[in-house]
C-alpha positions as a Markdown table, in Angstrom:
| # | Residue | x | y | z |
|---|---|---|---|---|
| 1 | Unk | 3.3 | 35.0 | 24.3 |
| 2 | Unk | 3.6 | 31.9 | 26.7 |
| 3 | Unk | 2.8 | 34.4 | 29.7 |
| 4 | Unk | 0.9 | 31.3 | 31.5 |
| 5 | Unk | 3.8 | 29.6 | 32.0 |
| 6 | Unk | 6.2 | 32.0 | 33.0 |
| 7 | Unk | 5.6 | 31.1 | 36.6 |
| 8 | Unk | 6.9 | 27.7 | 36.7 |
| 9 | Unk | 8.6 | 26.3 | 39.1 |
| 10 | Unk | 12.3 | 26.9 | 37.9 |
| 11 | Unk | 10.9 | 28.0 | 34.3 |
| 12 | Unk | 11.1 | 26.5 | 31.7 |
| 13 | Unk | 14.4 | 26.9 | 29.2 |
| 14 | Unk | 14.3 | 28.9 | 26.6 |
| 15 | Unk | 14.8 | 25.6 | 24.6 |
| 16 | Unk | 11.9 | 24.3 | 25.7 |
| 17 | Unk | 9.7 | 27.3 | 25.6 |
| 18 | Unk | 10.6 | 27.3 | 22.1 |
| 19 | Unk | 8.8 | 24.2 | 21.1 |
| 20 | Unk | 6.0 | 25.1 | 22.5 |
| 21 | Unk | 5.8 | 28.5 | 20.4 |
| 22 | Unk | 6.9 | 26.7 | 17.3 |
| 23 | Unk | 3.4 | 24.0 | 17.9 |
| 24 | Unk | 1.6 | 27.2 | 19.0 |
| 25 | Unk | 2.4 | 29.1 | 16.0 |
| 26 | Unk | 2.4 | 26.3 | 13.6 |
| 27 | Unk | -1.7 | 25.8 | 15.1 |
| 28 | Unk | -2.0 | 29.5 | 14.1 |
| 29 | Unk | -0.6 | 28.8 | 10.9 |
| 30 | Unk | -3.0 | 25.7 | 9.9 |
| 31 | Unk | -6.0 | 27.7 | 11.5 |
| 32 | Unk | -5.4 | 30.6 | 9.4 |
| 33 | Unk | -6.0 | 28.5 | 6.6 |
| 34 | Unk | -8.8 | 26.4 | 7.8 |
| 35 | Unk | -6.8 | 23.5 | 7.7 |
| 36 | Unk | -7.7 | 20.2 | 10.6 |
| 37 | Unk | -5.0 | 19.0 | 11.6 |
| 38 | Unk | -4.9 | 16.4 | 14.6 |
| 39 | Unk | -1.7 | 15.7 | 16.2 |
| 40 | Unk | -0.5 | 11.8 | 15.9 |
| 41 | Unk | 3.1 | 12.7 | 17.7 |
| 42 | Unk | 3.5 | 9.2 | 19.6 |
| 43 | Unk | 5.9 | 10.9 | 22.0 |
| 44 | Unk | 3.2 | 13.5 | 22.8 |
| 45 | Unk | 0.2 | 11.1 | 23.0 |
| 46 | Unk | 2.1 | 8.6 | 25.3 |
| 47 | Unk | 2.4 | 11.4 | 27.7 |
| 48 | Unk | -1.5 | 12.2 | 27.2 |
| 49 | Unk | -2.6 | 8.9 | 27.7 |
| 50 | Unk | -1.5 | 8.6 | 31.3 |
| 51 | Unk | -3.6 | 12.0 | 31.6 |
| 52 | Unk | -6.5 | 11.2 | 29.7 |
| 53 | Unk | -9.2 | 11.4 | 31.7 |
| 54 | Unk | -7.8 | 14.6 | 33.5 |
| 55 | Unk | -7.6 | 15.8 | 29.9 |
| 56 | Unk | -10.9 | 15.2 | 28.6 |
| 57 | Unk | -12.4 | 16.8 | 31.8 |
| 58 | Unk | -10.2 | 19.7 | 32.5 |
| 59 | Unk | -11.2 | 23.2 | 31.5 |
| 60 | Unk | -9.8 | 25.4 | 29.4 |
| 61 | Unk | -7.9 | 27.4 | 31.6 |
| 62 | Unk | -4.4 | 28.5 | 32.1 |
| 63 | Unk | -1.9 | 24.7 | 32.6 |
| 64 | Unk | 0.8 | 25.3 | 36.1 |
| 65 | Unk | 3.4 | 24.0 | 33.5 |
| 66 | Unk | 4.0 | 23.2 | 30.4 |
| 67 | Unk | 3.8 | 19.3 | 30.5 |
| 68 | Unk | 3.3 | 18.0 | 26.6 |
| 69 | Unk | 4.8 | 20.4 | 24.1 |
| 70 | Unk | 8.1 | 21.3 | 26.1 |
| 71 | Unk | 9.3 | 17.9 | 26.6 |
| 72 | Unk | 12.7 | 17.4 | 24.7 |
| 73 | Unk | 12.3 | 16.2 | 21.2 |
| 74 | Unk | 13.5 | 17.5 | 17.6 |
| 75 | Unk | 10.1 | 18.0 | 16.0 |
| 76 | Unk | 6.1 | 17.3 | 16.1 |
| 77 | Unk | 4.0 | 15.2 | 13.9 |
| 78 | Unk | 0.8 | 16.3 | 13.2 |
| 79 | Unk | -1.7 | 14.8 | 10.5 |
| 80 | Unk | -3.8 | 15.7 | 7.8 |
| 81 | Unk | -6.9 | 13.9 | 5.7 |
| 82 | Unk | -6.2 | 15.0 | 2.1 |
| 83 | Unk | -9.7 | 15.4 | 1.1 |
| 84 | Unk | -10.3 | 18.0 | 3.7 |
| 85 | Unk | -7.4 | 20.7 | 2.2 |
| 86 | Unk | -6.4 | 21.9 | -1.0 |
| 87 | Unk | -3.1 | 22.2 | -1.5 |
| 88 | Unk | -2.5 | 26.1 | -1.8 |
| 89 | Unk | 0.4 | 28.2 | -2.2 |
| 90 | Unk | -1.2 | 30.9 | 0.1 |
| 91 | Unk | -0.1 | 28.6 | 3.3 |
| 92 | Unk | 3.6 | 28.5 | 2.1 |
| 93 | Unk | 3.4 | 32.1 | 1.7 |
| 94 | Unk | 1.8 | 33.0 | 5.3 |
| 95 | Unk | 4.3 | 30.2 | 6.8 |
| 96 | Unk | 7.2 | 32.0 | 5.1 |
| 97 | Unk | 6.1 | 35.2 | 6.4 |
| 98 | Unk | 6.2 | 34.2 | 10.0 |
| 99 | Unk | 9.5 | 32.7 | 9.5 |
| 100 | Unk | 8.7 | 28.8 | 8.7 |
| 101 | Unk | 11.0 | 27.4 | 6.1 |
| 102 | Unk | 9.4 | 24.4 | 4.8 |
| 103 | Unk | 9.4 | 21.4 | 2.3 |
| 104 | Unk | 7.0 | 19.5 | 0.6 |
| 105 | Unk | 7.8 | 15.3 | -0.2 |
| 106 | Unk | 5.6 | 14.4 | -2.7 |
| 107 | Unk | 5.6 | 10.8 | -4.6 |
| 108 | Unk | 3.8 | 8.6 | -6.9 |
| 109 | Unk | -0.1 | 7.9 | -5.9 |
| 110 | Unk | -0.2 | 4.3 | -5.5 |
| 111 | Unk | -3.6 | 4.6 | -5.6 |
| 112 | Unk | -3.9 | 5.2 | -9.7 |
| 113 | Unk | -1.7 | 2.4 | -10.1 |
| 114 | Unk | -3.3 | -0.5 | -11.4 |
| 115 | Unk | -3.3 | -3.3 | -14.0 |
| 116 | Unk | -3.9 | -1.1 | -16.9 |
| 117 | Unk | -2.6 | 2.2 | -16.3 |
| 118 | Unk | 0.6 | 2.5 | -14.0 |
| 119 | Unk | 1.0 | 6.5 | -14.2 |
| 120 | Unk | 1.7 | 6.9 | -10.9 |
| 121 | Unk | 0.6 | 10.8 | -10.6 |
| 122 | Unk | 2.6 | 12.5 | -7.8 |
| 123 | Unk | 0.6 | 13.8 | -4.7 |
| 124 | Unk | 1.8 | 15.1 | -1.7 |
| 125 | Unk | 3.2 | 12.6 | 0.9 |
| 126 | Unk | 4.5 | 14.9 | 3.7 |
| 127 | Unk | 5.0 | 18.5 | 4.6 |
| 128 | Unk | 7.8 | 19.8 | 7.1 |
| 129 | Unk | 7.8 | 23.3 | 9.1 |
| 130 | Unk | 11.1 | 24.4 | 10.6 |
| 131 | Unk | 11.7 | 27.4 | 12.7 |
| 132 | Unk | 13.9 | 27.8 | 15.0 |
| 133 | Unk | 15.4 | 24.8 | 16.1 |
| 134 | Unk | 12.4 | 22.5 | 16.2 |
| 135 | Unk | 10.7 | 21.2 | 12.9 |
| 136 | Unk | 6.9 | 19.9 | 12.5 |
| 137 | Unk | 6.1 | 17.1 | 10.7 |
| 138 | Unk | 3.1 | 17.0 | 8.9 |
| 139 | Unk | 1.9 | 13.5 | 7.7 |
| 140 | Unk | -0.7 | 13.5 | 4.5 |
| 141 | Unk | -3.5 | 10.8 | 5.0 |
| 142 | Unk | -4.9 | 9.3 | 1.8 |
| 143 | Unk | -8.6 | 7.3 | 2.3 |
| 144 | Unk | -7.9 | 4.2 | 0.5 |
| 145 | Unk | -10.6 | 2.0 | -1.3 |
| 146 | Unk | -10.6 | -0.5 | 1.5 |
| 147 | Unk | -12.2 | 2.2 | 3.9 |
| 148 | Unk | -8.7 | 3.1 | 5.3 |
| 149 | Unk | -6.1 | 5.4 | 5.8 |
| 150 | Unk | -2.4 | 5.1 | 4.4 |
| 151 | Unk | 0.6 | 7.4 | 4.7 |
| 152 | Unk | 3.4 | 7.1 | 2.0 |
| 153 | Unk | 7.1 | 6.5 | 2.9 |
| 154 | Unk | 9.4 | 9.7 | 2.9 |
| 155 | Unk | 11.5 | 9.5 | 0.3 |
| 156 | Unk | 14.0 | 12.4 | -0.4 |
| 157 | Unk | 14.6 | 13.5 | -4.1 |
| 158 | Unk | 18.1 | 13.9 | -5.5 |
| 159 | Unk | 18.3 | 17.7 | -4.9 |
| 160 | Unk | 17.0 | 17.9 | -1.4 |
| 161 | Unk | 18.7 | 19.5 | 1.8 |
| 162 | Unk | 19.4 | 16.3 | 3.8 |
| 163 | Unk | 20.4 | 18.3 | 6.5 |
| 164 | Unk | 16.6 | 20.2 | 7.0 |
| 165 | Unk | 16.1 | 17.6 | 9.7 |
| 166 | Unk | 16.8 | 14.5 | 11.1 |
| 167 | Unk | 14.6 | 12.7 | 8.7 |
| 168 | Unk | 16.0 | 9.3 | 10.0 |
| 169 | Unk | 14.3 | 10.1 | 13.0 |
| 170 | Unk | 10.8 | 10.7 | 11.7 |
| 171 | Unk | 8.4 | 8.1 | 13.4 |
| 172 | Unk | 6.4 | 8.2 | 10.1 |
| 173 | Unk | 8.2 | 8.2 | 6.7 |
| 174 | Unk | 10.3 | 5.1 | 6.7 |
| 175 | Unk | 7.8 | 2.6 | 5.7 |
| 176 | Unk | 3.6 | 3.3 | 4.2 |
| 177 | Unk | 1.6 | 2.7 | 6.7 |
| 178 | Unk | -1.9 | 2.1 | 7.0 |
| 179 | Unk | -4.8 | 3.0 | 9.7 |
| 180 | Unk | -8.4 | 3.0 | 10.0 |
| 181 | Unk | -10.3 | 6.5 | 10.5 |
| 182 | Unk | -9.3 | 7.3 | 14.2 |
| 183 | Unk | -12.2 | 9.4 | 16.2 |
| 184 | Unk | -11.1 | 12.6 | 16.9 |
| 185 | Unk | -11.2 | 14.9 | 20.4 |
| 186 | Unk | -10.4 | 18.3 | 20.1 |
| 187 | Unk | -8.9 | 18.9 | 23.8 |
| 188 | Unk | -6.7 | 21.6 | 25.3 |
| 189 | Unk | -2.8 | 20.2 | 26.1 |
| 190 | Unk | -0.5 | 23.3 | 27.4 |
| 191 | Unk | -3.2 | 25.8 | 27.0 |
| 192 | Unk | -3.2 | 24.8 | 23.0 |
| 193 | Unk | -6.2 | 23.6 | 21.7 |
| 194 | Unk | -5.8 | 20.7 | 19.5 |
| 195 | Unk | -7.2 | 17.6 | 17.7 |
| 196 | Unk | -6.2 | 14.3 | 19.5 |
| 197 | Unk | -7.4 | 10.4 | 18.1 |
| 198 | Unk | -9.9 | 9.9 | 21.1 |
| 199 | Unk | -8.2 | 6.7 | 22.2 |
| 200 | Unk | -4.1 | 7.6 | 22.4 |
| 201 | Unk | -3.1 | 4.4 | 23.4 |
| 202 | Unk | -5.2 | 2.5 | 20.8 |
| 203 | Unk | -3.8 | 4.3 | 17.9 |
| 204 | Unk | -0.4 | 4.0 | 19.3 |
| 205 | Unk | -0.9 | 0.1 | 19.2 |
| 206 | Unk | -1.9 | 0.7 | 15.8 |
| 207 | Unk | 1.1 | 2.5 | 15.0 |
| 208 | Unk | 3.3 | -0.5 | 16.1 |
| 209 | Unk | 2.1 | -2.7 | 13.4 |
| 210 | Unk | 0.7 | -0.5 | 10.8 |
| 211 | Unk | 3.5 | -1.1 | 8.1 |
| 212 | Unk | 2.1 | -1.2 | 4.7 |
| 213 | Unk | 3.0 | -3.5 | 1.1 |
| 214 | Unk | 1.9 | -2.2 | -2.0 |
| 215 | Unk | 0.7 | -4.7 | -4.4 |
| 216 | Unk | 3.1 | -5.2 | -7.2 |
| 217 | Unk | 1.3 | -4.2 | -10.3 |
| 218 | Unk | 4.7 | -3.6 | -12.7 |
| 219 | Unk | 5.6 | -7.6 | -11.7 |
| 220 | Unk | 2.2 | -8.7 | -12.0 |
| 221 | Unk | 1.6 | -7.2 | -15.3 |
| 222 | Unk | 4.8 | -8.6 | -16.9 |
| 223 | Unk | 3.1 | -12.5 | -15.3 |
| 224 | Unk | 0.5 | -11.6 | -17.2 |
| 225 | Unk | 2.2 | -10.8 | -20.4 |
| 226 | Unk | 3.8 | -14.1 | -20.0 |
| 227 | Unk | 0.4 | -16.2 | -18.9 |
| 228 | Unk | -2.3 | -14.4 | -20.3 |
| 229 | Unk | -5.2 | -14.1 | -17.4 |
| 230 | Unk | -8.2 | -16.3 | -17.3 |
| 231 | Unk | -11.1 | -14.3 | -18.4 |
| 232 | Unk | -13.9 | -17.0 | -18.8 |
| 233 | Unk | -16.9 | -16.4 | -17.7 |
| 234 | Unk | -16.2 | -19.3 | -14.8 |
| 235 | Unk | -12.9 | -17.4 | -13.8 |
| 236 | Unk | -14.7 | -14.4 | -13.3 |
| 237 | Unk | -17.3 | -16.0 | -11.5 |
| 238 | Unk | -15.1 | -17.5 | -8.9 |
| 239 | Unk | -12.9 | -14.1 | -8.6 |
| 240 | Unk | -16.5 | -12.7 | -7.4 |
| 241 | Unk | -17.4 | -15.2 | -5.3 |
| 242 | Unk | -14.0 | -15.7 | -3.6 |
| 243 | Unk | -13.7 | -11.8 | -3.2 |
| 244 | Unk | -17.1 | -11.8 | -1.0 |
| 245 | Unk | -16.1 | -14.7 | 0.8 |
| 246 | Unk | -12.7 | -13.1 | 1.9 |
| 247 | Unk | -14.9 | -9.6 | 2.9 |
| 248 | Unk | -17.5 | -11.7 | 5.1 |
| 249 | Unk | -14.4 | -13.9 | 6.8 |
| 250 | Unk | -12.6 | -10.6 | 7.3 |
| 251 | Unk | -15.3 | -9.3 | 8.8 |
| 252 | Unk | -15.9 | -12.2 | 10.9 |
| 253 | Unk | -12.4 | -12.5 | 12.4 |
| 254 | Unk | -12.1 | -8.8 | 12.8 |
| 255 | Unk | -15.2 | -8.5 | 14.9 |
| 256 | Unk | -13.7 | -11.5 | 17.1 |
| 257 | Unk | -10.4 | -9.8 | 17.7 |
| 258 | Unk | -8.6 | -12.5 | 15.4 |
| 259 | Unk | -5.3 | -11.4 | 13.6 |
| 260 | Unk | -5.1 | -13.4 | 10.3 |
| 261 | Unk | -3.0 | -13.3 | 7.0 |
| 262 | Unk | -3.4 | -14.2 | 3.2 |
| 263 | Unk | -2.0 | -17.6 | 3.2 |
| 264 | Unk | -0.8 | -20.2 | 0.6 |
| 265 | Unk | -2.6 | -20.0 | -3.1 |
| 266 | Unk | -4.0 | -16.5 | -1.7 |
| 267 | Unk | -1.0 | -14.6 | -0.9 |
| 268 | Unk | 0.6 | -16.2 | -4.1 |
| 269 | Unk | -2.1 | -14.6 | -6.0 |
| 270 | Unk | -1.8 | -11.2 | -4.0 |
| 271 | Unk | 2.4 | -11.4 | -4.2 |
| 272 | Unk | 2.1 | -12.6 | -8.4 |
| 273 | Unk | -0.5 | -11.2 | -9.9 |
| 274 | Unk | -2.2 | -8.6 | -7.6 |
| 275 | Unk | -5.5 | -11.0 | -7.8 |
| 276 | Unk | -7.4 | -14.0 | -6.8 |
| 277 | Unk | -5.9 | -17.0 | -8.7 |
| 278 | Unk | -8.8 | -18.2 | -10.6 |
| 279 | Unk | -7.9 | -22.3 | -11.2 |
| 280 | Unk | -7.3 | -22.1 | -6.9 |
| 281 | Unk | -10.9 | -23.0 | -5.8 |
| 282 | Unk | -10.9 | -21.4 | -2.3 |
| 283 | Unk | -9.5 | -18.9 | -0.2 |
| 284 | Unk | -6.8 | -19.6 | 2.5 |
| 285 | Unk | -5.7 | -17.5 | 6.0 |
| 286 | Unk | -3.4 | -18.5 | 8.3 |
| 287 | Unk | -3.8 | -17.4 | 11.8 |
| 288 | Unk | -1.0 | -18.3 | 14.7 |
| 289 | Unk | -2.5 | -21.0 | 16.9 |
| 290 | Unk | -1.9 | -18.5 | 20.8 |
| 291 | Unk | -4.6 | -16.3 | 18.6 |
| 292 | Unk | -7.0 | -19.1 | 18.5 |
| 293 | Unk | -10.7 | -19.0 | 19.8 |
| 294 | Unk | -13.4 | -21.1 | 20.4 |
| 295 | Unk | -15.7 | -18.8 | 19.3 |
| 296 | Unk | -13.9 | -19.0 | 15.5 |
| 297 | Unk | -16.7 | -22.1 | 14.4 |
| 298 | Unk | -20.3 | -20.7 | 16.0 |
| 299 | Unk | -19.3 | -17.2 | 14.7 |
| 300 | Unk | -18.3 | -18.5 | 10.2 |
| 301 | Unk | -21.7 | -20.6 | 10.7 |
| 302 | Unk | -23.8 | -17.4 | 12.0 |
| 303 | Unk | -22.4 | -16.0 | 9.3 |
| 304 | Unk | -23.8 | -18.5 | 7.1 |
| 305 | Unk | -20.7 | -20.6 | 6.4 |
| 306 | Unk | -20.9 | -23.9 | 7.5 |
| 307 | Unk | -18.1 | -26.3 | 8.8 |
| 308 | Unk | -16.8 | -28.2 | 5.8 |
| 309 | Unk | -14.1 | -30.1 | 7.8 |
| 310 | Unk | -12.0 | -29.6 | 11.0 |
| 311 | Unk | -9.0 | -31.5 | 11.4 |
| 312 | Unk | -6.2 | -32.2 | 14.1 |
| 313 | Unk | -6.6 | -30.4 | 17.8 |
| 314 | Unk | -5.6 | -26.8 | 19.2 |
| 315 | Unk | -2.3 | -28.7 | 20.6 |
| 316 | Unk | -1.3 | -29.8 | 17.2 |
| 317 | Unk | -1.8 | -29.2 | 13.6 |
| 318 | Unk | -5.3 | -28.0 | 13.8 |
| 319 | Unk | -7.5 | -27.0 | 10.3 |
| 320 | Unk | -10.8 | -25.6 | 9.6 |
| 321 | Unk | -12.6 | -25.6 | 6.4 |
| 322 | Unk | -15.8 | -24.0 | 6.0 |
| 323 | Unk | -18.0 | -23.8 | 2.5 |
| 324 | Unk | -18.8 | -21.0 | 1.2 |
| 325 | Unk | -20.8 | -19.9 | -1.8 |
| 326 | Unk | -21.1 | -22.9 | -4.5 |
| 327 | Unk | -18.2 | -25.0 | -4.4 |
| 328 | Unk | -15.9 | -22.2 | -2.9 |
| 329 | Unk | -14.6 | -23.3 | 0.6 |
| 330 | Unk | -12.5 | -20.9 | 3.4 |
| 331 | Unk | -9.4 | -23.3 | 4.1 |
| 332 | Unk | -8.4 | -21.7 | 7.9 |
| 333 | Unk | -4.7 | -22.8 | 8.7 |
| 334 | Unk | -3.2 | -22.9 | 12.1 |
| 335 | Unk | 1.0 | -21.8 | 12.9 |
| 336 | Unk | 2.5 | -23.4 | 15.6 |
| 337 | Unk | 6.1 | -21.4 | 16.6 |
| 338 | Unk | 9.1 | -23.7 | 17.2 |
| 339 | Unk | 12.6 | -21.6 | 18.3 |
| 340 | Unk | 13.4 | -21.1 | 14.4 |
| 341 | Unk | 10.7 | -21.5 | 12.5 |
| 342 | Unk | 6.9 | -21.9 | 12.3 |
| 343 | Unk | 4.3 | -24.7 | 10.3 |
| 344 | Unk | 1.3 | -25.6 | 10.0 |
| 345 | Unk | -0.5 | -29.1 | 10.0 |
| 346 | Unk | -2.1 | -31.5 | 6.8 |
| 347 | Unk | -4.4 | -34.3 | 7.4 |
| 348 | Unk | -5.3 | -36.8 | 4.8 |
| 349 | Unk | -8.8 | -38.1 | 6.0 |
| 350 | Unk | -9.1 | -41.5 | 4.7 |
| 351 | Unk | -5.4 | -42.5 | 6.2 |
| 352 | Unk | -4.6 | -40.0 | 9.3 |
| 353 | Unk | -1.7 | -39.3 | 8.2 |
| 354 | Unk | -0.3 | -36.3 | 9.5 |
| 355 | Unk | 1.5 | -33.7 | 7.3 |
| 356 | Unk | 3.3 | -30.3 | 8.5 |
| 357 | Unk | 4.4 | -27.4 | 6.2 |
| 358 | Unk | 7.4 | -25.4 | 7.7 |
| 359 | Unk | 8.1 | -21.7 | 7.1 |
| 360 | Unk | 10.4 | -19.4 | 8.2 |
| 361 | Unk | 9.7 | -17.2 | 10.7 |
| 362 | Unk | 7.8 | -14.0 | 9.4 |
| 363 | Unk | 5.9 | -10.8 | 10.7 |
| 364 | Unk | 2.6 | -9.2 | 9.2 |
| 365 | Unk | 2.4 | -6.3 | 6.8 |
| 366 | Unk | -1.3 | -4.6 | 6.0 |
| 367 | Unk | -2.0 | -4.5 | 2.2 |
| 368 | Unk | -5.3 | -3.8 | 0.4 |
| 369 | Unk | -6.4 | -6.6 | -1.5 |
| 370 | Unk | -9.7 | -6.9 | -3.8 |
| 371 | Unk | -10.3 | -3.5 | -1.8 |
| 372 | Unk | -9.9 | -5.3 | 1.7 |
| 373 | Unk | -7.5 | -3.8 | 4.2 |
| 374 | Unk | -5.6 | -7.6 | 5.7 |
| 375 | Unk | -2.5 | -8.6 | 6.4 |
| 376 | Unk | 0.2 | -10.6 | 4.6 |
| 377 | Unk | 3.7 | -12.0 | 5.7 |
| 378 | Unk | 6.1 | -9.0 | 5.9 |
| 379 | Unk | 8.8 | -11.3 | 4.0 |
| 380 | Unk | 6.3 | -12.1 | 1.4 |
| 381 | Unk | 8.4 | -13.8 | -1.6 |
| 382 | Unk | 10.5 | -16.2 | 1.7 |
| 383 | Unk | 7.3 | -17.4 | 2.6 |
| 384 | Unk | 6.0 | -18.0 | -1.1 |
| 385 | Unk | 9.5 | -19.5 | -2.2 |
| 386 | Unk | 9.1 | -22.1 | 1.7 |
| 387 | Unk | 5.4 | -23.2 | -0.2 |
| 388 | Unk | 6.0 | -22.7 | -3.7 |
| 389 | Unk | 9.7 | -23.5 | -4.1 |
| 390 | Unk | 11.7 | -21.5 | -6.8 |
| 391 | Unk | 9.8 | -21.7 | -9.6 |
| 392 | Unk | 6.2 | -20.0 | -7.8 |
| 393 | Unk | 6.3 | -17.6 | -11.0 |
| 394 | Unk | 4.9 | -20.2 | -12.9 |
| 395 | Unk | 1.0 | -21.2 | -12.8 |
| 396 | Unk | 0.5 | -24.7 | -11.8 |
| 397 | Unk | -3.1 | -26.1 | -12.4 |
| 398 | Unk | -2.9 | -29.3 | -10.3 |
| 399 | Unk | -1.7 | -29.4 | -6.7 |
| 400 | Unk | -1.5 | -32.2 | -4.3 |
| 401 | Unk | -1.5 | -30.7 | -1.0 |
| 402 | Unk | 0.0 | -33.9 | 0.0 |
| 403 | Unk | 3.0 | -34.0 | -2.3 |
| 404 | Unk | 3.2 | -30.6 | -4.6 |
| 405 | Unk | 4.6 | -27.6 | -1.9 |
| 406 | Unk | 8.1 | -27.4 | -1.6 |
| 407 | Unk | 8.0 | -27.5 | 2.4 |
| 408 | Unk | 5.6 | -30.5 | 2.5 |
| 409 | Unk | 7.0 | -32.9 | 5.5 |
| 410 | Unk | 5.5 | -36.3 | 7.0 |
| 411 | Unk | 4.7 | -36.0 | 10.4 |
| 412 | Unk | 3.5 | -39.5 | 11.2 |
| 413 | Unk | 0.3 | -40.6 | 11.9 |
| 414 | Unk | -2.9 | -40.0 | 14.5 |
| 415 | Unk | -3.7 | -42.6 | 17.0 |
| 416 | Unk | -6.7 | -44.3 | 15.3 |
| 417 | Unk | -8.5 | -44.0 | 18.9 |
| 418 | Unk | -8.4 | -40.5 | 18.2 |
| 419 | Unk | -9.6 | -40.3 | 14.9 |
| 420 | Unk | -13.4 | -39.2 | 16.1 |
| 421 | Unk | -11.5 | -36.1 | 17.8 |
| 422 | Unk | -9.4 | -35.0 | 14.9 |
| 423 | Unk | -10.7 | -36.1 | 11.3 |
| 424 | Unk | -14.4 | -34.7 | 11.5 |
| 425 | Unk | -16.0 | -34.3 | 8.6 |
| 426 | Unk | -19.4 | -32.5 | 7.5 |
């Protein structure tokens, strides 16, 4: 009955005692049902991560105050892993009985969508509780088939109350997001017991930049009905080989702390047709040049991918190429940020002349490509249209790197004394 903290120091308002009863009887609710929930309210777990430590070693006993659950805020977010409930009416009925109202979001399964069937089954996306005047939020996790976790957006259907809650204020519904499996720590917070991410402060980083892109299966199926896909034996070949090579640089980069995107004939292929392109002959990331290490070259050839090429310096239009399986290469491209825009460098070996691409500025989405979670440009199709030009929807089987991208500049020409620094090849 919230007896423990009735002995605050000036006690808490009655509005703020009743957030802590709605969480308290919302974790009776889900308990009821043998439901594990974990809480992933980034108000709530900022305030926990200053107290971590205490946290994790504090007994159970009665809190002085209530310091988490009564701070001012119009609802909690708690999540749940799909796989570990079945939907049942019999927690809508117990809710209503202790005077929950609730609604249930449900949208398409990206999941099922794919090149050959598009159903699009609906599936629970997000649940809300409301009593009283505070609301929980409960967020539906989906394991995805790049070993991670995604959220769908909140999208209200014609017929629903707008007013329930302040749904503009949800911290997770605007955008999908996508998150890999946190570790859990079941703690006591207010004399509550509950499930927390066992680092706070790393899932909240998480949170920041955990926007999602779907592929774009209904666009890339109407390419293909257009330019019907390669399906030679050698196409298929290279998709495999250019798929592994993608998982073991991912991996690579990941382990080093590297952020890195699909770049040029890559994230064409992810933005047009959902796949690798098979005529492209290699597999390109960009990474911004402040994220740069020297440990990027020792760590590709102990993974068994030698240095193919390294061009230009970390001051200016640096570029790595390392070979993979066969002829397949990893072309590694470096952005430099000017005020309004950002590029990366080109140079032609047998000349030293220097080239430099230009883009717009852009920000990084997650997506899950050939069942990889990695990032791409948020503003996909301006970043295609700055390398592709206008007409990127249609295949083009020979490229010059030199003269064929739309945002292709000169950018004179290295100093032959330092040729031996900048055009090394392998």
């Amino acid at each position: 009955n919230g007896a423990a903290f009735s002995k605050v120091r000036g006690s808490q308002s009655g509005q703020e005692s009743t957030r802590w009863h709605v969480v308290r009887k919302f974790l009776g609710l889900i308990s009821s049902h043998n439901i594990p929930v974990y809480l992933i309210d980034p108000l709530i777990l900022g305030l926990v991560d200053k107290d971590i430590e205490q946290i994790r070693s504090s007994p159970d006993g009665p809190s002085p105050e209530c310091k988490y659950f009564c701070t001012p805020r119009d609802f909690t977010t708690f999540a749940l892993l799909d796989k570990t409930w079945k939907h049942e009416m019999g927690l809508f009925r117990t809710a209503e009985k202790m005077g929950f109202q609730w609604l249930k979001i449900i949208n398409k399964d990206p999941r099922l969508d794919g090149m050959d069937d598009l159903s699009g089954m609906e599936i629970p996306l997000h649940y809300i509780f409301k009593l009283a005047s505070h609301a929980i939020h409960l967020v539906v996790f989906y394991e995805r088939s790049g070993n991670f976790l995604w959220h769908g957006p909140l999208r209200l259907k014609q017929h629903m109350d707008r007013k329930f809650v302040p749904f503009r204020k949800l911290h997770f519904g605007r955008y999908p997001g996508a998150y890999e499996k946190p570790e859990l720590l079941l703690v006591s917070i207010d004399d509550l017991k509950v499930q927390i991410p066992k680092n706070p402060s790393s899932f909240l980083e998480e949170m920041s930049h955990s926007r999602f892109l779907e592929c774009r299966y209904r666009e890339a199926r109407a390419f293909f009905q257009l330019y019907p896909d390669d399906a030679s034996l050698d196409a298929v070949e290279f998709r495999k080989k250019a798929k592994s090579l993608l998982h073991l640089a991912a991996l690579t980069l990941n382990n080093l702390g590297v952020k890195f995107w699909l770049s040029s004939g890559t994230c064409l292929g992810w933005y047009r047709q959902c796949n690798v392109i098979p005529h492209s002959k290699d597999v390109d990331l960009g990474i911004f040049i402040r994220d740069y290490k020297a440990d990027i070259i020792p760590a590709f050839q102990n993974a068994g991918l030698p240095l193919k090429h390294k061009f230009g310096k970390v001051e200016d239009s640096l570029e790595l190429s390392f070979q993979g399986e066969d002829d397949v290469k990893l072309d590694i491209f470096f952005f430099y940020e000017e005020d309004d825009h950002v590029w990366n460098g080109g140079t032609q070996a047998k000349s030293g002349k220097k080239f430099k691409y230009l883009f717009p500025k852009f920000t990084l989405c997650w997506t899950e490509f050939v069942e990889l979670k990695v990032h791409v440009p948020c503003e996909t199709l301006q970043y295609v249209e700055a390398n592709y030009g206008p007409e990127w929807k249609v295949p083009v089987k020979t490229w010059d790197w030199k003269s064929s991208p739309f945002n292709v500049q000169d950018n004179g020409d290295w100093p032959i004394d330092e040729w031996d620094n900048v055009i090394q090849i392998y």
